[in-house]
C-alpha positions, 0 to 999 in steps of 0.5 A: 815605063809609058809616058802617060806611067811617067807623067802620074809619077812626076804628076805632069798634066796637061791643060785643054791647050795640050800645054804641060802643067806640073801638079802638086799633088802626088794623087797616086800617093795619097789614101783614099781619106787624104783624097776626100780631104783633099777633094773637100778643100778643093770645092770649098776653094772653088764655091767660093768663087764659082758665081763671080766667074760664071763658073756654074752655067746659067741652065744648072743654076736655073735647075738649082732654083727650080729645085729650091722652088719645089722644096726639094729634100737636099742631104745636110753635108754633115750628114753625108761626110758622115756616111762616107766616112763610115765607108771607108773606115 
């Protein structure tokens, strides 16, 4: 078996530093709804704090509002989960 087969297997990553890092999630052993679920709780975890750690850089945010000022047309999340789900059902 290849490192990188063996790393997915035990879910080792590594970070930017190269240092490796063990993940609790078993990607390779989830279906694709447990996926999306997972992916949900994860942005929703980390929009909560995006702003107070500088997390979103300064250009996208001025392009969000620059949007905003335009009165973009922005999909209601509601409606996308919905089509998505229609996919992979």
């Amino acid at each position: 078996m290849s490192t990188k087969n063996t790393a997915r297997l035990y879910g080792i990553l590594r970070n930017k530093k190269g240092h490796k890092m063990e993940s609790a999630l078993k990607l390779d052993q989830l279906n694709l709804s447990d996926k999306f679920i997972v992916l949900e709780e994860l942005w929703e975890d980390m929009s909560k704090h995006a702003s107070a750690n500088g997390f979103t850089p300064q250009w996208h945010l001025e392009i969000l509002k620059e949007r905003e000022d335009k009165n973009s047309v922005f999909n209601n999340i509601k409606d996308v989960k919905q089509r998505l789900q229609k996919q992979i059902d």
